[in-house]
C-alpha positions as CSV (number, residue, x, y, z in Angstrom):
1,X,13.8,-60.0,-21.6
2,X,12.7,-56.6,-22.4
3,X,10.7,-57.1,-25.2
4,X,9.1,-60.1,-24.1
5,X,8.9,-59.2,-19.7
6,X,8.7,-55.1,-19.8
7,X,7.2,-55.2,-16.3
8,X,9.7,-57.3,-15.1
9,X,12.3,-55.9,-16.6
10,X,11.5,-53.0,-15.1
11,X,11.0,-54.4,-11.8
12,X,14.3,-55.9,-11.7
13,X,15.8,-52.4,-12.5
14,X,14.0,-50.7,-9.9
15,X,15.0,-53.7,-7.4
16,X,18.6,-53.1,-8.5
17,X,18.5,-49.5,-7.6
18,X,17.0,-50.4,-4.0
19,X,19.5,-53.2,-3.2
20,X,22.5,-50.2,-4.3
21,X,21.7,-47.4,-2.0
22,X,24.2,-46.4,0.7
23,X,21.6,-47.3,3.4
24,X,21.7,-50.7,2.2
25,X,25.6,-51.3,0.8
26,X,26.8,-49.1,3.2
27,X,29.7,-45.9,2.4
28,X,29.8,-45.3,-1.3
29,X,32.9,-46.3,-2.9
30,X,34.0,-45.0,-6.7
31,X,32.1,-48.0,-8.2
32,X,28.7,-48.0,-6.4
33,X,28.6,-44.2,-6.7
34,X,28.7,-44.7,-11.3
35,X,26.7,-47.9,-10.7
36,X,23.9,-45.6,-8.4
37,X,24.7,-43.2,-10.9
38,X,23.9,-45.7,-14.2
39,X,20.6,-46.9,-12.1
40,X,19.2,-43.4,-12.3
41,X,19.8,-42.8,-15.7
42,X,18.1,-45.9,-16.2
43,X,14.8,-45.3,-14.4
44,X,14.7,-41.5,-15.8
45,X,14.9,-42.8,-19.2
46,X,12.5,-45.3,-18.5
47,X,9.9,-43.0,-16.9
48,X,9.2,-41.7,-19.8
49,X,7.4,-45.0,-21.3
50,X,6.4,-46.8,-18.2
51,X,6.3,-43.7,-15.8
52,X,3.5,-45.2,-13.3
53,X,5.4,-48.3,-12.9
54,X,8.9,-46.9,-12.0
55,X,7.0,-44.0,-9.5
56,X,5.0,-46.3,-7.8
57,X,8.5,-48.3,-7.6
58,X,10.4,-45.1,-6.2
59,X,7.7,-44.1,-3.8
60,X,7.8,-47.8,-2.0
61,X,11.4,-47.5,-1.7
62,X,11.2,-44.0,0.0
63,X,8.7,-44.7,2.1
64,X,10.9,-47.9,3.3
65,X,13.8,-46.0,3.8
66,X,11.6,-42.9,6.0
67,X,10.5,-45.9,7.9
68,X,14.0,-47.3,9.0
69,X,14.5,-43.6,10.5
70,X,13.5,-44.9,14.1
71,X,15.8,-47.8,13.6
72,X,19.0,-46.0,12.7
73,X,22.0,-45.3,15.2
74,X,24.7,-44.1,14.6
75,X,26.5,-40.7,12.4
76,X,27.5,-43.4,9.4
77,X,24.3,-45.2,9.2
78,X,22.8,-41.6,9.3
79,X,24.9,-40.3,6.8
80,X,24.0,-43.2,4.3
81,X,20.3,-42.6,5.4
82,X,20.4,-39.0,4.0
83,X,22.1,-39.6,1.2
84,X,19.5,-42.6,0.0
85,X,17.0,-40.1,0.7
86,X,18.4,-37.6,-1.7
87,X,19.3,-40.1,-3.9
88,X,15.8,-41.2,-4.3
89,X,14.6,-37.8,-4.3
90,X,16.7,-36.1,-7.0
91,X,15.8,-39.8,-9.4
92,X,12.0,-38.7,-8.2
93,X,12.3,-35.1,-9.6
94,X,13.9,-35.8,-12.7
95,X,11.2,-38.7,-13.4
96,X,8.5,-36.2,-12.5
97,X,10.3,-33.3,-15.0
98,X,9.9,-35.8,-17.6
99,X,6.8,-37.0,-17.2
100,X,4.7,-37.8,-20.0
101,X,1.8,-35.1,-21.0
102,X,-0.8,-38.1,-21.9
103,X,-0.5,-39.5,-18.6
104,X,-4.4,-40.9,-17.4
105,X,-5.8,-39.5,-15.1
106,X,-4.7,-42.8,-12.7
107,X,-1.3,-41.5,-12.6
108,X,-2.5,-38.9,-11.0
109,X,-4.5,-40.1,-7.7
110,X,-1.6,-43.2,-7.6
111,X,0.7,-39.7,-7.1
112,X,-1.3,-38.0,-4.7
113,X,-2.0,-41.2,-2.5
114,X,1.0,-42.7,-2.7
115,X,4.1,-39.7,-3.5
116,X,2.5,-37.0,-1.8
117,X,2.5,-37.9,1.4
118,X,5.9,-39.1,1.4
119,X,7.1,-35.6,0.0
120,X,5.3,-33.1,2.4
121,X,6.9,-35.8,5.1
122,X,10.0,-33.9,4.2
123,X,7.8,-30.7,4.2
124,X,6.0,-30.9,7.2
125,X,8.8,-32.9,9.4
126,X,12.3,-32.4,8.2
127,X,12.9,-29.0,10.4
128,X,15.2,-27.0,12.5
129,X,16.8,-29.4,14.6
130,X,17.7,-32.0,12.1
131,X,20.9,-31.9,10.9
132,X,20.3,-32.3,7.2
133,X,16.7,-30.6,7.2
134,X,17.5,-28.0,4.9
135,X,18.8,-30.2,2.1
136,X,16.2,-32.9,2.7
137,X,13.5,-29.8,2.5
138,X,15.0,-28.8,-0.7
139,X,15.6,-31.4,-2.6
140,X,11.6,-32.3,-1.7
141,X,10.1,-28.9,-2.6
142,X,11.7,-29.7,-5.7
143,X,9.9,-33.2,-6.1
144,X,6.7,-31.1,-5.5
145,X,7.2,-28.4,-8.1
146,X,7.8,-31.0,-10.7
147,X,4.8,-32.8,-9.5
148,X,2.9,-30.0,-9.7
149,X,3.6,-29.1,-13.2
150,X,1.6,-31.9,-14.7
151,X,-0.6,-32.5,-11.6
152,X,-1.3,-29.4,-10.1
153,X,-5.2,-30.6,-9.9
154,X,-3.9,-33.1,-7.5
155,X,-1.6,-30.8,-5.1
156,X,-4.1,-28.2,-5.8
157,X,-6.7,-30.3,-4.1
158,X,-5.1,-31.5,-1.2
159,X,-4.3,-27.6,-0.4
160,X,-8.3,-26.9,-1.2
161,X,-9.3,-29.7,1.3
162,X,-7.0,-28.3,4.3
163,X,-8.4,-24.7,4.1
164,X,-12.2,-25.7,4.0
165,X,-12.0,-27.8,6.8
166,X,-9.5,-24.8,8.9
167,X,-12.7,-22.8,7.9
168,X,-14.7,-25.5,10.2
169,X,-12.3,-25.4,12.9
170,X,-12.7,-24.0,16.1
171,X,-9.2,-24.6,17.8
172,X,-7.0,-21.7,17.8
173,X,-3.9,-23.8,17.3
174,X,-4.1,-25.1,14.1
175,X,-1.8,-27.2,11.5
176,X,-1.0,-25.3,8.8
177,X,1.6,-27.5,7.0
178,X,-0.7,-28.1,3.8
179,X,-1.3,-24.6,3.3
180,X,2.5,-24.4,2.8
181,X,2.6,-26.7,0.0
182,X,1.2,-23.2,-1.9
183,X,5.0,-21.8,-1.3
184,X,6.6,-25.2,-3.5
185,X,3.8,-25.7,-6.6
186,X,4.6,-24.7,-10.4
187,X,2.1,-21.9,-10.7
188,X,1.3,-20.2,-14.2
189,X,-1.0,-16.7,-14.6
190,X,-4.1,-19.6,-14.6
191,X,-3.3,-21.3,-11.2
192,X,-1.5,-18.0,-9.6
193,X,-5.5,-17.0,-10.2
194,X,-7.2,-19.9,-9.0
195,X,-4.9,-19.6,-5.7
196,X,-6.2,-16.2,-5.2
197,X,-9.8,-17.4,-5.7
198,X,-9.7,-20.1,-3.2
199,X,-8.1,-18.5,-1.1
200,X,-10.6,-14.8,-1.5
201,X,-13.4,-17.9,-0.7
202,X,-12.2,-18.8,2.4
203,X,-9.9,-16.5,4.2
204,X,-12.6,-14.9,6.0
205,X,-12.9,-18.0,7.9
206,X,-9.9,-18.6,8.9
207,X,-8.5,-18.8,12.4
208,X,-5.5,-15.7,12.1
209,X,-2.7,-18.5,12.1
210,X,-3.9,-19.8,8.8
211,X,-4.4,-16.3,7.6
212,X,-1.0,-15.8,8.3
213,X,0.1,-19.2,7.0
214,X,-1.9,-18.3,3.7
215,X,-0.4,-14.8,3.5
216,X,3.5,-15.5,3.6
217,X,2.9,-18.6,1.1
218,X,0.7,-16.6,-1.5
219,X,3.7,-14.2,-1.8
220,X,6.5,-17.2,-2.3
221,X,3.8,-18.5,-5.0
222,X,3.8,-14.7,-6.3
223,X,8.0,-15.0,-7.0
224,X,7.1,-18.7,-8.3
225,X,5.3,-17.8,-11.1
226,X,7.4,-14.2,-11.8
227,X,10.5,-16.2,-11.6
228,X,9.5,-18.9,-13.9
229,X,6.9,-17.5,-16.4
230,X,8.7,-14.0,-16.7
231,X,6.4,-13.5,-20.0
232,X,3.4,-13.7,-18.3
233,X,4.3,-11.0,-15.8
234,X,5.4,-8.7,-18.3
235,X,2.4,-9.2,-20.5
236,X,0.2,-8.5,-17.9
237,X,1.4,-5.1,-18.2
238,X,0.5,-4.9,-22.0
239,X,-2.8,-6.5,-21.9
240,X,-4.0,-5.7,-17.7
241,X,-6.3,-9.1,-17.1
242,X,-9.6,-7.9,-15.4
243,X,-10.1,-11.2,-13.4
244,X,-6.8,-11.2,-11.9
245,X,-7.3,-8.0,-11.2
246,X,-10.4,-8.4,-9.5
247,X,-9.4,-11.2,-7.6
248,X,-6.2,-9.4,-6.0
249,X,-8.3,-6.3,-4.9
250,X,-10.5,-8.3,-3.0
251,X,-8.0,-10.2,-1.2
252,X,-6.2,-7.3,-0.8
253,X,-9.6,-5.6,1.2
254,X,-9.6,-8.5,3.1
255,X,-6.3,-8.4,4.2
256,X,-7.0,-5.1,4.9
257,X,-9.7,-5.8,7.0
258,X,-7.1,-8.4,9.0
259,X,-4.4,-5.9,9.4
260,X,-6.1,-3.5,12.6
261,X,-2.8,-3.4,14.1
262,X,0.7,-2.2,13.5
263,X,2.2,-6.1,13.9
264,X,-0.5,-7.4,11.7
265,X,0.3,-4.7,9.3
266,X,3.8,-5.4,9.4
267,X,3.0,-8.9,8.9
268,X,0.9,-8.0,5.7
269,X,2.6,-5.2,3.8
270,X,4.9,-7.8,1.7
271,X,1.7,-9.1,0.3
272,X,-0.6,-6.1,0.4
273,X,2.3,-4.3,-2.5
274,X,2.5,-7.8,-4.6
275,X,-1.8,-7.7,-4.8
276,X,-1.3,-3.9,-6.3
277,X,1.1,-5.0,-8.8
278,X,-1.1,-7.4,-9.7
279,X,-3.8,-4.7,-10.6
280,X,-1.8,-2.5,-12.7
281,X,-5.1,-0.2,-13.5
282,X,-5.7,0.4,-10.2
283,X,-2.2,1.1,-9.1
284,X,-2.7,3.9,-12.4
285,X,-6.0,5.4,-10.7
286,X,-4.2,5.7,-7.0
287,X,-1.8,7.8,-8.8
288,X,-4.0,10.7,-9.1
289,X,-5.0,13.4,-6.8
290,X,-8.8,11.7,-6.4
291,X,-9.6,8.4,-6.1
292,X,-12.9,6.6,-5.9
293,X,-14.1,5.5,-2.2
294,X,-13.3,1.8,-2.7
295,X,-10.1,3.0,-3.9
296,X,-8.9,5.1,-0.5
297,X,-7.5,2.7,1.3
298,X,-5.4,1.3,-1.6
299,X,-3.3,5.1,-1.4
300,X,-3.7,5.3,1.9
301,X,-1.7,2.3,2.1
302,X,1.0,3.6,-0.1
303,X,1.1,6.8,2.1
304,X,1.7,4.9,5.3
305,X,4.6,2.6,3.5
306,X,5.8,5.7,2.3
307,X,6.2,7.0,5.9
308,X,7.4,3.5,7.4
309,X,10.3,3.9,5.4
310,X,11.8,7.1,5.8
311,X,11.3,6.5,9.2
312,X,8.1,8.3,10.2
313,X,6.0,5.3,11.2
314,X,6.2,5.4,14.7
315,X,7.6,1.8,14.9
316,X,10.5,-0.5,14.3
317,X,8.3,-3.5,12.8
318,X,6.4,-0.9,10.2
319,X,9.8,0.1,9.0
320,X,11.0,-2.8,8.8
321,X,8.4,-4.3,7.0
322,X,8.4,-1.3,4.5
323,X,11.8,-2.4,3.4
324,X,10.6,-5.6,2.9
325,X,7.7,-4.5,0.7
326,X,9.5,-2.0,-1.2
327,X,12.6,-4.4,-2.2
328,X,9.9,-6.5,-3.7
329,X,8.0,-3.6,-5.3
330,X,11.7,-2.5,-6.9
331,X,12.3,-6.3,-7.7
332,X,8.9,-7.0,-9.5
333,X,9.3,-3.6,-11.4
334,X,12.9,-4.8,-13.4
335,X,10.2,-7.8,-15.1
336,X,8.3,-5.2,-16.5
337,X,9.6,-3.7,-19.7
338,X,10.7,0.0,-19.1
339,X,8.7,0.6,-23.0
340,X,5.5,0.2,-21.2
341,X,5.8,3.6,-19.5
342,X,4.0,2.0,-16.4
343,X,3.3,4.6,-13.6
344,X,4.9,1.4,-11.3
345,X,8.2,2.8,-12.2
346,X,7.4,6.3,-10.6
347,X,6.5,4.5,-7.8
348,X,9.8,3.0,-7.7
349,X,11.0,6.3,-8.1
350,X,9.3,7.4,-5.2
351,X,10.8,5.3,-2.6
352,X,14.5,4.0,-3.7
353,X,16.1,6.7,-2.3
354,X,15.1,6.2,1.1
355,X,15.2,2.4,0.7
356,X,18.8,2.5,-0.4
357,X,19.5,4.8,2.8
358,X,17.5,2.7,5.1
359,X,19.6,-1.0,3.9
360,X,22.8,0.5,2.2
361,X,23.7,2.9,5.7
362,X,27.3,2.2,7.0
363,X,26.8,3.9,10.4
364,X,23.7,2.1,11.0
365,X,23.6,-1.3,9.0
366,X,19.8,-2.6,8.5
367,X,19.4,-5.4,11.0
368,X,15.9,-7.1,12.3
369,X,18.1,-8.9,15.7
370,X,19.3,-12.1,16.2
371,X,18.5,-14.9,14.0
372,X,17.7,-12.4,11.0
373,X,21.0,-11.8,9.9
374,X,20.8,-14.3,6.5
375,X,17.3,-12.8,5.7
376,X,19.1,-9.5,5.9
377,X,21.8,-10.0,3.8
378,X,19.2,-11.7,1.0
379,X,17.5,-8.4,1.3
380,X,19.8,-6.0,1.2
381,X,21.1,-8.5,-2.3
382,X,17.5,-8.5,-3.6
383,X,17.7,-4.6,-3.1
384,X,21.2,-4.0,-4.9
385,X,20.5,-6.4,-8.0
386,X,17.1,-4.4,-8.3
387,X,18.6,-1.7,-8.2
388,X,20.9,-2.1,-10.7
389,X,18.6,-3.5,-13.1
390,X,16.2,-0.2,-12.9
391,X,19.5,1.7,-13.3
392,X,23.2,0.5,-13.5
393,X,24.4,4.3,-13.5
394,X,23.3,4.8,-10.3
395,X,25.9,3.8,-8.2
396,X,25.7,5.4,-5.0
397,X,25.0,2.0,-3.1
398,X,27.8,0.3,-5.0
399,X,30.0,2.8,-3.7
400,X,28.8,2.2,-0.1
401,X,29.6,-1.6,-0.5
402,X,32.6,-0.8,-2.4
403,X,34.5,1.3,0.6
404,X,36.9,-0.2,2.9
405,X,34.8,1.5,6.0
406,X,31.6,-0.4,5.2
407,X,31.4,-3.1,7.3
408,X,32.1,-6.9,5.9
409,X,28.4,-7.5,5.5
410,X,28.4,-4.6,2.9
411,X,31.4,-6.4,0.9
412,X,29.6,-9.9,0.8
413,X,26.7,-8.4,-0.5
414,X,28.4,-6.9,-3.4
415,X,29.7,-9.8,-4.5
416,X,27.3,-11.8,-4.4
417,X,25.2,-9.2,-6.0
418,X,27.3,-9.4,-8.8
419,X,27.3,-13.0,-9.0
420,X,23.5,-13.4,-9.3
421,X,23.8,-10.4,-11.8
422,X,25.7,-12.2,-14.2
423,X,24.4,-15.7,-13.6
424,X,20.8,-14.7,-13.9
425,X,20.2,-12.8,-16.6
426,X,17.1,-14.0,-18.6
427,X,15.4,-10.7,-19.8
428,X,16.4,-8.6,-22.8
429,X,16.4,-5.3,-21.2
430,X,18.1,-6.4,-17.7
431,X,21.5,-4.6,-17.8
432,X,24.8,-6.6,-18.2
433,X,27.8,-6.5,-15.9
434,X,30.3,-4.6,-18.0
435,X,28.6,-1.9,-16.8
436,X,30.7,-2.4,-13.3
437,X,33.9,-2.8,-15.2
438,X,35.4,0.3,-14.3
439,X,35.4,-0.7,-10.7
440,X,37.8,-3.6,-11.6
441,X,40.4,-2.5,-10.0
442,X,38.8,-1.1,-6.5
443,X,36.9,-4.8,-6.2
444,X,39.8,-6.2,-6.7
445,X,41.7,-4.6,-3.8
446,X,38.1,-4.9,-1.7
447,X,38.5,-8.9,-1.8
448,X,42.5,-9.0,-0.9
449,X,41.1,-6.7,1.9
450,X,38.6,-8.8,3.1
451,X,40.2,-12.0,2.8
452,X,42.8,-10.6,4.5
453,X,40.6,-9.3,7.7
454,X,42.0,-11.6,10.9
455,X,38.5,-10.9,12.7
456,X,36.1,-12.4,9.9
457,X,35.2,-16.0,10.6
458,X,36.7,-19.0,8.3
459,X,33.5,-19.9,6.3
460,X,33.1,-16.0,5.3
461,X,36.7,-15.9,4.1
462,X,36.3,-19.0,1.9
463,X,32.6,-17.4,0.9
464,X,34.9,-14.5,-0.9
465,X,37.5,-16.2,-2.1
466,X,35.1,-18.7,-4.1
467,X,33.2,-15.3,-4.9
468,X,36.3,-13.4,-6.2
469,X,36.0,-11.3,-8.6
470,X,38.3,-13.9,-11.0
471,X,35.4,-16.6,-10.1
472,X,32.9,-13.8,-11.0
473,X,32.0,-14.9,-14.5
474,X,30.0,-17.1,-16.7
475,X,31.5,-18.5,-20.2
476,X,29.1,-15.6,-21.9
477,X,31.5,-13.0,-19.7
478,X,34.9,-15.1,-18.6
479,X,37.6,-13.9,-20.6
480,X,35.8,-9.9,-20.7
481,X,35.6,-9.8,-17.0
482,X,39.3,-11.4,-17.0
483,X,40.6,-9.1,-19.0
484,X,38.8,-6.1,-16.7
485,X,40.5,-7.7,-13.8
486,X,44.0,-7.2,-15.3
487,X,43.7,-3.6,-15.9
């Protein structure tokens, strides 16, 4: 049948993996969870030789199943819902991961008329209030990023179309969704610059909640392409790219221009600092005593984040947002080789003592109120794993975390600190754990402390023990970090 009916066989296949999701069979079982499991396999291997065919296939299905959301009662039926969703999702991105480079250029308006839609449903619509919205979010930014990587034209242009016509819009209340797609794409050095260029086009224009919009999701497309092409970070600090360059400076004069009062500014800084790193020659003229007029407000910016943070900027939101900007300044700074001698690191140098005083204070622990506490912890993480990669002998913080006073908070952020530390560690000159070794013994009794704590809620408790320092470890490090333990 194969050889003689590919599209039907093919079909069939597809059908098969329809006709076996829970939404249609009902609670998985042992058997229909290998036999989803074998359908998968099946479609992702053939993807890669008839790859229109089986996404056209998977889009129909998921858009059948979004469509029998109205229709469903019930927590079962719900659950089996979800599930089909992910399921179909997850065989979407692995599909998409594999897709073949030599794809025509069909392939790609069948995926942005047909799959797109379907994924920014999950986006746009899947939100607080849902109970699986998170998951359902994330597993379809992740069909995105994978589209992206071989059709970024097609995302690309979808996002281009949304802020030209917000430039022709008049209403103050405007939907911003598409401009968030920026936050999910695969961008490399070439479409982290092309981003910036659309957006230096138009953001004049916009009405303030798309500037806004535009703002926070060019800084989550910033981390995308730091996180994922590390190289071309770093070599931007070897060889500075004058267009880049050029095109962060004038977005970062526009937003500015945009940021007249303290909440705007507050709102901006996180970007403002990731535009400067971006423009590593300029960031060496600031530097000096003298600058050149179109240069002011580029130090004068510094100055006033300087102030925010110790405190001397005459509001809560400033300071706050000071933090935020610095953690990410400290972050970017460990992707640049130390060899480089880049005057970014005296920069660094220039605010990480009163950044670690401002998040790593026991007496008064960093918070931004209610509803902020996650954000806060992922800050204050951000902040010690930076910290350790710029220097692992300076230990003052780990201390902090370390003593039985600090509050709880403190403890979970040491451990998961040292979790990401060891489980991400993809540069050469990023330091390794053993360098924490010593403290063995103390993190061991911290964990028996906490665990121990009657007042710390259930899910916290089982957040430590899974986060132990004997679950601490990846093969590279298991039976050294063991062995520490035992001292």
């Amino acid at each position: 049948m194969a050889a003689h009916k590919p599209v039907e066989w093919v079909q069939a296949v597809i059908s098969r993996f329809d006709e076996q999701l829970p939404v249609k069979v009902g609670q998985q079982n042992t058997h229909t969870k290998v036999s989803t499991e074998h359908n998968k396999d099946c479609l992702i291997h053939i993807s890669k030789y008839k790859f229109s065919l089986v996404i056209s296939g998977l889009t129909n299905i998921l858009k059948n199943v979004n469509n029998m959301v109205s229709r469903i009662f019930g927590e079962a039926a719900e659950k089996n819902l979800y599930l089909s969703q992910l399921i179909i999702l997850d065989t979407l991105e692995k599909c998409l991961a594999g897709q073949p480079k030599d794809c025509m250029r069909l392939d790609e308006t069948m995926l942005v008329k047909q799959l797109l839609p379907e994924i920014c449903h999950f986006i746009h619509t899947y939100r607080e209030g849902h109970q699986h919205a998170a998951e359902l979010r994330s597993s379809a930014s992740g069909v995105l990023f994978s589209l992206s990587c071989n059709n970024f034209n097609a995302v690309f242009s979808r996002i281009s179309t949304r802020l030209q016509e917000l430039t022709l819009c008049s209403e103050d209340t405007v939907d911003v969704h598409d401009i968030e797609l920026i936050q999910y794409i695969n961008v490399d050095c070439a479409k982290l610059k092309k981003l910036l260029q659309e957006t230096v086009f138009k953001f004049k224009a916009l009405k303030k909640p798309a500037q806004l919009s535009v703002i926070n999701s060019l800084e989550k497309a910033f981390w995308n392409w730091v996180e994922n092409y590390p190289d071309e970070f770093t070599m931007l600090y070897q060889r500075p790219q004058t267009d880049m360059a050029d095109c962060a400076e004038k977005l970062f004069d526009l937003v500015d221009s945009f940021a007249e009062s303290a909440k705007r500014k507050a709102a901006v800084w996180p970007l403002q600092i990731i535009l400067l790193i971006l423009c590593p020659d300029i960031t060496q003229d600031i530097s000096r005593e003298t600058v050149e007029d179109t240069k002011v407000n580029k130090k004068l910016f510094l100055e006033n984040l300087r102030k925010a943070l110790a405190g001397h900027g005459g509001s809560k939101q400033l300071t706050e947002s000071a933090a935020i900007a610095c953690v990410k300044l400290c972050k970017a700074s460990t992707y640049i080789n130390w060899e480089d001698h880049s005057v970014i690191f005296l920069l660094v140098q220039s605010i990480v003592v009163d950044l670690k005083a401002l998040l790593f204070n026991p007496a008064k622990p960093f918070s931004r109120g209610a509803g902020s506490q996650n954000a806060d912890v992922d800050l204050m993480i951000d902040c010690f794993v930076s910290c350790f990669r710029i220097n692992p002998h300076n230990n003052q913080h780990f201390k902090v975390c370390l003593a039985s006073s600090s509050p709880p908070t403190f403890h979970f952020v040491l451990v998961n600190s040292l979790h990401r530390i060891i489980t991400n560690s993809p540069l050469d000159w990023w330091p390794k754990i053993d360098a924490v070794y010593c403290y063995s013994g103390e993190l061991r009794i911290m964990v028996s402390e906490t665990l121990g704590h009657q007042d710390l809620p259930p899910p916290t408790k089982i957040l430590f023990l899974f986060f132990s320092p004997l679950q601490i470890q990846t093969y590279t490090y298991k039976q050294q970090l063991t062995d520490a333990l035992k001292q």
